[in-house]
C-alpha positions in Angstrom: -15.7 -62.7 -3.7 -15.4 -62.1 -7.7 -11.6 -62.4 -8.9 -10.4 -59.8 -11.0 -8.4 -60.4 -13.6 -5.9 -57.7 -14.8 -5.5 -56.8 -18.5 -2.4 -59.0 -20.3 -2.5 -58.2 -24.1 -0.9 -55.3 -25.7 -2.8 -54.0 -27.9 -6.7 -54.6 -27.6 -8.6 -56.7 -30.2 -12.0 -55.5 -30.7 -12.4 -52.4 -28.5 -14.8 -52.3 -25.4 -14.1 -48.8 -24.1 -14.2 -45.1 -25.2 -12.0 -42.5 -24.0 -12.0 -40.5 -21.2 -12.2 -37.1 -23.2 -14.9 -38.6 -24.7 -16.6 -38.9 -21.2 -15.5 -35.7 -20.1 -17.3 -33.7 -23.1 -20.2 -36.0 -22.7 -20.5 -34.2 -19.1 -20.1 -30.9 -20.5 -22.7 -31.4 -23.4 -24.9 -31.6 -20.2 -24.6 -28.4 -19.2 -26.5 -25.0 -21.0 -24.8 -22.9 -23.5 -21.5 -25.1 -23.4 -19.1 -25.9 -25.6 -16.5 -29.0 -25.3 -13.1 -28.3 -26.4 -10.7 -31.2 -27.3 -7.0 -30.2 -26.8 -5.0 -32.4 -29.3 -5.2 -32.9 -32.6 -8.0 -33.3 -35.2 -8.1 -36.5 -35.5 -8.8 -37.2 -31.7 -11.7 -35.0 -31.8 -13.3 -36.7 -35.2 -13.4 -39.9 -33.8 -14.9 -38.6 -30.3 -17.5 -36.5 -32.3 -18.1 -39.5 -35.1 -19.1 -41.6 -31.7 -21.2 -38.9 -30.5 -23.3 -38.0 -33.6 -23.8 -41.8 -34.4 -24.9 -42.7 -30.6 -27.1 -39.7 -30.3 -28.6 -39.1 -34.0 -28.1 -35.1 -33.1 -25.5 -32.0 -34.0 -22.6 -32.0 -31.5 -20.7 -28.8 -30.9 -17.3 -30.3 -30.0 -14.4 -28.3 -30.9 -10.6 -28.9 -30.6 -7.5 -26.9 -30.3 -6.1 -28.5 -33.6 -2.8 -28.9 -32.6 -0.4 -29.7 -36.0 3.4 -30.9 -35.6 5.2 -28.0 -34.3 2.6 -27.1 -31.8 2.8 -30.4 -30.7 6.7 -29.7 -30.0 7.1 -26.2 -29.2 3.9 -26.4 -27.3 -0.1 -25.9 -27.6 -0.7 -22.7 -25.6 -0.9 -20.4 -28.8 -3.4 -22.8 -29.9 -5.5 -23.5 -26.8 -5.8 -19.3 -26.6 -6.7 -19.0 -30.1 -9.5 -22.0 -29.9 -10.7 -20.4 -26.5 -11.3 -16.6 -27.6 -12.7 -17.9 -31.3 -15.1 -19.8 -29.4 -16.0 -17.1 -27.4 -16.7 -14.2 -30.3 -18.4 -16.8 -32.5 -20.8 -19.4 -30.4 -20.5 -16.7 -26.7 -20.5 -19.8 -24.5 -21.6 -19.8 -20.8 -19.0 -22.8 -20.5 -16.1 -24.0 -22.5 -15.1 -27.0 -21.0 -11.3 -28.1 -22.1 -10.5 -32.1 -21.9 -7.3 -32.7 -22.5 -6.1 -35.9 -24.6 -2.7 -37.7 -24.7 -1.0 -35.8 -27.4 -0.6 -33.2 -24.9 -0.7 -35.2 -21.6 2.4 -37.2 -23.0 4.4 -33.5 -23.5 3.8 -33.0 -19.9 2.7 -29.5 -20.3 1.2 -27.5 -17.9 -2.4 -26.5 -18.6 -3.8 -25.0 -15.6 -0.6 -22.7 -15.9 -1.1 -21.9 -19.0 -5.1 -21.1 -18.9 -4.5 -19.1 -15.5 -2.6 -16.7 -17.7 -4.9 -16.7 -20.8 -8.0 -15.8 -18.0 -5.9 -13.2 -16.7 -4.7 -11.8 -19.9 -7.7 -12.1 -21.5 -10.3 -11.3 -18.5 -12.4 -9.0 -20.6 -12.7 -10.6 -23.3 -13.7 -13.9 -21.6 -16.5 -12.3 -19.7 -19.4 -13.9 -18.6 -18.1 -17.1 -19.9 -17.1 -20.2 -17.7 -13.5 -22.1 -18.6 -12.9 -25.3 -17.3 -9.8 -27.7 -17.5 -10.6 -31.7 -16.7 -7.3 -33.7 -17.4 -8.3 -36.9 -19.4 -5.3 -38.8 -20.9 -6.7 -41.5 -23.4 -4.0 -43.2 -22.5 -6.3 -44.4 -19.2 -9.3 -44.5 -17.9 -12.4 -44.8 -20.3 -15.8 -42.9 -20.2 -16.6 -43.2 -16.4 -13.4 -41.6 -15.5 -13.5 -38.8 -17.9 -17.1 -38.0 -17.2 -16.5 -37.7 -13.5 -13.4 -36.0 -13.7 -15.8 -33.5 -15.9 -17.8 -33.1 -12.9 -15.6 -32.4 -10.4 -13.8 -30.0 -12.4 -17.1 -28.3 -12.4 -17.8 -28.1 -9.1 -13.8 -26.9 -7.9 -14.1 -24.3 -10.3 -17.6 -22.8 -10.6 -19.6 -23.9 -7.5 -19.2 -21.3 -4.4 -17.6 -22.7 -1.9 -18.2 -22.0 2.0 -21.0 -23.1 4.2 -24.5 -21.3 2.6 -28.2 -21.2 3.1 -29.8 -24.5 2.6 -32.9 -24.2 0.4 -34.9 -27.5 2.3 -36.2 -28.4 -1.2 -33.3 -28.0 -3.1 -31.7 -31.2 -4.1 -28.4 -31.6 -5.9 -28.4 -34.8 -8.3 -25.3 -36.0 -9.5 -26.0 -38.7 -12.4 -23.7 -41.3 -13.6 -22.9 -41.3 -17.3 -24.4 -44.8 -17.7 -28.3 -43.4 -17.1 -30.1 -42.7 -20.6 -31.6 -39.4 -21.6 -34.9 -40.9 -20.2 -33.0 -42.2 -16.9 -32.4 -38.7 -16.2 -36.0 -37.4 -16.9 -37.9 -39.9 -14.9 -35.3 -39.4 -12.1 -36.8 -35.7 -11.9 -39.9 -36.4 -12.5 -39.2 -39.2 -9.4 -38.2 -36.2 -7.1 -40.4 -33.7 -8.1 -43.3 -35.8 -7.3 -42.1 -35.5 -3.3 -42.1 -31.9 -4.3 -38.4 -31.6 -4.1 -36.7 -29.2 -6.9 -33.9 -31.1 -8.5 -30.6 -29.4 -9.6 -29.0 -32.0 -12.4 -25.1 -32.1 -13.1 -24.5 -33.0 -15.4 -28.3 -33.0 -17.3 -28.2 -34.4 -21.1 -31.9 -34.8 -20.7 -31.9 -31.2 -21.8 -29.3 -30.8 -24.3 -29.4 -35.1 -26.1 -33.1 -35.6 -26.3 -33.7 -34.9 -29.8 -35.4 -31.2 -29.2 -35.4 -29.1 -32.5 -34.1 -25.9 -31.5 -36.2 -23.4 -33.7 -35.7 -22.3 -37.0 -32.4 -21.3 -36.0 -28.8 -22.9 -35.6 -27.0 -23.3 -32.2 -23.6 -23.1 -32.2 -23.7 -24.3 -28.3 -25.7 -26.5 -26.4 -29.4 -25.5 -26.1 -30.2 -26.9 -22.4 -28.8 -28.8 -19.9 -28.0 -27.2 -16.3 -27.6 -23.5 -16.0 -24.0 -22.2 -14.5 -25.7 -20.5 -12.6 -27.0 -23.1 -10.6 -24.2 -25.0 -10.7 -22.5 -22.2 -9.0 -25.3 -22.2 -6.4 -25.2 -26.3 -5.6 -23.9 -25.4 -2.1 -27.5 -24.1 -1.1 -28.8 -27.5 -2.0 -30.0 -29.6 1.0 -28.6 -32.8 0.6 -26.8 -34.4 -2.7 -27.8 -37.6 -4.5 -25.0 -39.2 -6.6 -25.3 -41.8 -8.9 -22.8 -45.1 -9.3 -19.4 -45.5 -7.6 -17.9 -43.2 -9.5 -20.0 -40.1 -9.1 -18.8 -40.7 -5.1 -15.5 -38.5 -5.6 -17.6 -35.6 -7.1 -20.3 -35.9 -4.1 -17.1 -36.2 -1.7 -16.1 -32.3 -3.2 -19.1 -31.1 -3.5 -19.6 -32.0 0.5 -16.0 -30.8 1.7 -16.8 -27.1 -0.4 -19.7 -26.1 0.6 -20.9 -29.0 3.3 -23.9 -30.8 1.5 -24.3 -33.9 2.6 -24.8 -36.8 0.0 -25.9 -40.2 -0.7 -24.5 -42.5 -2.9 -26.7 -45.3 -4.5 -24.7 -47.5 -6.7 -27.3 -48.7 -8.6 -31.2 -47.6 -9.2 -32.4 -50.5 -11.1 -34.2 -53.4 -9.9 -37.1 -53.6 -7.5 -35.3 -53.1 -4.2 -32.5 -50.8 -5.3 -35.5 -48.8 -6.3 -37.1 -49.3 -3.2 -34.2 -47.6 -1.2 -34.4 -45.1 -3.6 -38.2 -43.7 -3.3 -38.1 -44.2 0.3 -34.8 -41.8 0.7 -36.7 -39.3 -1.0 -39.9 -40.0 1.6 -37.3 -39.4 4.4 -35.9 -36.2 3.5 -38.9 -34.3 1.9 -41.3 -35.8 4.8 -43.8 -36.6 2.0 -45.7 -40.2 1.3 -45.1 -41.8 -1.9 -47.6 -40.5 -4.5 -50.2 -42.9 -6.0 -48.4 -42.6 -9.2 -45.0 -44.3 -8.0 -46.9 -47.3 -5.8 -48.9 -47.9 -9.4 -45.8 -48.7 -11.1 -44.1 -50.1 -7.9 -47.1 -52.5 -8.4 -46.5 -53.1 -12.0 -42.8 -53.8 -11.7 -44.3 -56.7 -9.0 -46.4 -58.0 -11.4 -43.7 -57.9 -14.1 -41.2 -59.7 -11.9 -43.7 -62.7 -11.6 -44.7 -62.7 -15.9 -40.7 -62.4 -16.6 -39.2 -64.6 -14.1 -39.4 -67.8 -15.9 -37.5 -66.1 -18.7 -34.6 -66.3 -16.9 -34.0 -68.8 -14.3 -31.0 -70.4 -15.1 -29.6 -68.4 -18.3 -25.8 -67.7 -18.6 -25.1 -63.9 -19.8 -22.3 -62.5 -20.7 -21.8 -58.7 -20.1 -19.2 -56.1 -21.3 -19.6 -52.6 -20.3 -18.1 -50.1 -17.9 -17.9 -50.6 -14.3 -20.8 -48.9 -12.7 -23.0 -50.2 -15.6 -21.8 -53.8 -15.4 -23.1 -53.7 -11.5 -26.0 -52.2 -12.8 -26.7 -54.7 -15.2 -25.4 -57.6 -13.2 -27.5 -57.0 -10.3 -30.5 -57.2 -12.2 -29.7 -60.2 -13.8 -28.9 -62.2 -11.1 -31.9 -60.8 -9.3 -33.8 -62.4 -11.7 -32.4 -65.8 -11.3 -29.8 -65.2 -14.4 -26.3 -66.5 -14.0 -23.7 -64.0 -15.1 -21.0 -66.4 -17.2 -18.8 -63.8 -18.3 -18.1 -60.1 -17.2 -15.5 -57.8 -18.8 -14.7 -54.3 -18.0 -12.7 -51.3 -19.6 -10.6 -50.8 -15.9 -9.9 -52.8 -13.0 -9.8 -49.9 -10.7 -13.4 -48.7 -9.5 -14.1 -49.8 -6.3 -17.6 -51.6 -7.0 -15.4 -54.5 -9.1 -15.4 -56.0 -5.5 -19.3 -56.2 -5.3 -20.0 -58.0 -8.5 -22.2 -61.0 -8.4 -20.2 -62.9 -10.5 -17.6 -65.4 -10.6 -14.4 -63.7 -12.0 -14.3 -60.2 -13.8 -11.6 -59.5 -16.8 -10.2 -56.2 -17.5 -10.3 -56.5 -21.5 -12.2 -55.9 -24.9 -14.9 -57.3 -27.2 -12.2 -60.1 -27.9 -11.8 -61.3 -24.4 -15.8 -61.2 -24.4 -16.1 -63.7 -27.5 -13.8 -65.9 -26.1 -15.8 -65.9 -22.3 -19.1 -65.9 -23.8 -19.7 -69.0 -25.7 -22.1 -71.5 -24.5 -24.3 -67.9 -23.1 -27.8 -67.2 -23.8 -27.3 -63.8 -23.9 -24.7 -61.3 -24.8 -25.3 -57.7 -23.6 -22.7 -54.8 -24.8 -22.5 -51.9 -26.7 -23.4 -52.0 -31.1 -19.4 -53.2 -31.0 -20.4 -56.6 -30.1 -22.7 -57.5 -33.1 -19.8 -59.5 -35.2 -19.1 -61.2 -32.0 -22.5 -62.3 -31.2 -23.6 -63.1 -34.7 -20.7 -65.0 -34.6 -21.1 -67.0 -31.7 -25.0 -67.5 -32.6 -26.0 -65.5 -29.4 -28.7 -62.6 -29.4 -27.5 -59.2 -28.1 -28.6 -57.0 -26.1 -27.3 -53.4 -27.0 -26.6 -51.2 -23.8 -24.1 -48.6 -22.9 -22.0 -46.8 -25.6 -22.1 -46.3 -28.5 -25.1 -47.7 -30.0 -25.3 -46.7 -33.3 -27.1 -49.4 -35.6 -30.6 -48.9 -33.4 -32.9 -45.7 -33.2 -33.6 -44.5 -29.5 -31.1 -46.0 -27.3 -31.0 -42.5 -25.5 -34.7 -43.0 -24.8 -34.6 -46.5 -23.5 -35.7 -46.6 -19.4 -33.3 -48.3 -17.3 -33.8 -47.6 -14.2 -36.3 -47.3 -10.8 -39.7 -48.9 -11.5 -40.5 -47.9 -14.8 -36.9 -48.7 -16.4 -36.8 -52.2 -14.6 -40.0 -53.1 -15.9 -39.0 -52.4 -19.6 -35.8 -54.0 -18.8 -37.6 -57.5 -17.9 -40.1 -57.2 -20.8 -36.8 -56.4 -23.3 -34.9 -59.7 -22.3 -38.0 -61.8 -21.9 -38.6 -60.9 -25.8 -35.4 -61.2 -26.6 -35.2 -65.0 -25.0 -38.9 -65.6 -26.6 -37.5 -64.9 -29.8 -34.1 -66.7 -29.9 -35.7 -70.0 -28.1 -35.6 -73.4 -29.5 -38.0 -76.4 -29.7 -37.2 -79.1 -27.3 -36.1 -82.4 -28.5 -35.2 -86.2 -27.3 -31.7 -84.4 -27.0 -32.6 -81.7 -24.5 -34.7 -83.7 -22.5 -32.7 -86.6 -22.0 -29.0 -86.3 -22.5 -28.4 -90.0 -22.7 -30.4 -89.1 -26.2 -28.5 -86.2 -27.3 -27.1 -87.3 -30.8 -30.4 -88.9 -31.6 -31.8 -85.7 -33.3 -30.4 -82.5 -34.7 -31.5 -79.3 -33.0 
């Protein structure tokens, strides 16, 4: 069983994780016509939407309540109104999603008191448009918290609840925040193909894919999932969710209106992927389509040409919980040894399932002192110093990626993504390999020879 050790130092060295309002508006930019709203200060919301522009290459319509010093003392209400109803007569939202931040979570204020009253004093002019709260304190969590907590504020607040009519095709998808732009695609494409109609919350494969909206600016988001059907995910027939921390949103989702769910903690690698398509068989009674045994086939045949890539490398991985079982699964599948693992948070229930050693609960700093002697390092653009100084390739995943075009486009998961994954690493170790010499072969000869 992999032992987990908690976080010691007091301040962090070289960051690994991103805040939870971060996550939280990376949920909301997933829905249509919507419109993240920071409540804080300015600076909280630069960094947040710095992150987000650099990661994604794309306009990001993130707003904040711009709270100065007095409103910090006296109180942000006046503010959050104002922000609210100027978003609402300028950009005419279907959602304004509010994250908090810790400016205002350390004043302890209440904010579902004080938007009950701005929704009730202001009911007509907030018409027709969707305002949702999701409490994310930077102070913990990282992006996996924030972006479910997103989620589930979604659901409690727009979704009917009650027992409904089940549409038998309809099926509710609820995506972690780790799968890519073209995760999210193929995963529809995946279900439509059993001729099931996928519902997507949240769905940046419509909103963060790098469509050019027109000849005409957007003050919102221009796609994602319509409110309205995220207000009708209770006639959905059964509910997919996406990494261990999409379960609490699924759990909701099933105690409000009764949809059932299944939870796969992972989607990537040839057997994950395997449970996968055949769930989908199961429930819409249909035989896999030629298409998905083709590349189940070619995933087969990429296992056996990448294999001897990595038997026996050490790699060390820093990311978020859901995406360092992701990632860890797949390298140990492949005969990989995981050296070091760090995480942003030591509470997420699949920390007990990871196929490695020992866990820490850290930053990039931790990670360059774990990693040396690894073949590979795999984190997000952060860890370049750390690699380059350590003389190790690395493998950018997760976020933010900002020194490489296309991360959001990158396949990571069922067939398809596995397969790129194995040809990515296998390059990667082709590239960064060494000659053998009299030293590697023999190590009674190691200091004959320099390498």
């Amino acid at each position: 069983m992999v032992q987990v050790f908690p976080q010691t130092k007091s301040a962090a060295v070289n960051p690994l994780k991103s805040s939870q309002p971060l996550g939280a508006a990376l949920a909301f930019l997933g829905v249509e016509r919507a419109v993240p709203l920071f409540h804080g200060s300015q600076g909280c919301t630069s960094l947040a939407l710095v992150l987000l522009v650099r990661h994604f290459k794309e306009a990001i319509p993130l707003q904040t309540t711009a709270l100065d010093a007095v409103a910090t003392i006296l109180g942000g209400a006046g503010n959050l109104e104002e922000a609210i109803l100027n978003l609402k007569r300028r950009a005419k939202p279907k959602l304004i999603g509010i994250c908090t931040t810790a400016l205002v979570e350390t004043r302890g204020e209440d904010f579902a008191g004080d938007l009950a009253n701005i929704k009730r004093d202001r009911a007509d002019e907030l018409a027709g448009t969707e305002v949702v709260l999701a409490n994310t304190p930077d102070f913990e969590g990282a992006i996996e918290e924030g972006w479910a907590k997103a989620v589930i504020s979604m659901v409690e607040r727009i979704t009917t609840p009650g027992e409904q009519s089940r549409h038998q095709k309809k099926i509710a998808i609820l995506p972690g925040w780790h799968l890519t732009v073209a995760d999210i695609e193929l995963l529809r494409e995946t279900v439509e193909s059993f001729g099931l109609k996928p519902v997507i919350l949240p769905d940046i494969s419509g909103s963060l894919d790098g469509t050019v909206p027109g000849d005409r600016w957007v003050p919102t988001t221009y796609g994602g999932t319509p409110v309205d059907e995220i207000q009708e995910l209770g006639t959905a027939a059964q509910c997919i969710a996406i990494g261990e921390h999409m379960r609490r949103p699924a759990e909701l989702l099933r105690t409000r209106t009764g949809v059932p769910y299944a939870l796969f903690q992972s989607l990537t690698g040839l057997k994950r992927a395997d449970r996968f398509v055949s769930f989908l068989s199961e429930i819409s009674g249909a035989p896999v389509p030629a298409n998905i045994r083709r590349r189940r086939a070619q995933l087969q045949d990429a296992l056996l040409d990448g294999h001897f890539h990595f038997g026996g490398k050490k790699i060390a991985i820093a990311v978020e919980p859901d995406q360092l079982y992701q990632f860890a699964t797949f390298f140990t599948g492949m005969g990989a040894e995981i050296a070091a693992a760090v995480t942003t948070t030591g509470t997420s229930k699949i920390l007990a399932e990871m196929p490695a050693e020992s866990l820490q609960v850290g930053d990039l700093g931790d990670l360059e002192e774990l990693a040396v002697g690894a073949d590979l390092l795999v984190t997000h653009s952060h860890g370049r110093q750390a690699a380059e100084r350590l003389g190790i390739p690395l493998m950018r995943v997760g976020f933010p990626i900002f020194d490489r075009l296309g991360s959001q486009h990158k396949l990571t998961s069922l067939y398809q993504g596995t397969r790129d994954l194995i040809f990515d690493v296998s390059n990667i170790f082709q590239a960064n390999q060494r000659a053998p010499c009299p030293g590697s072969l023999d190590p009674s000869r190691k200091g004959e020879l320099p390498r």
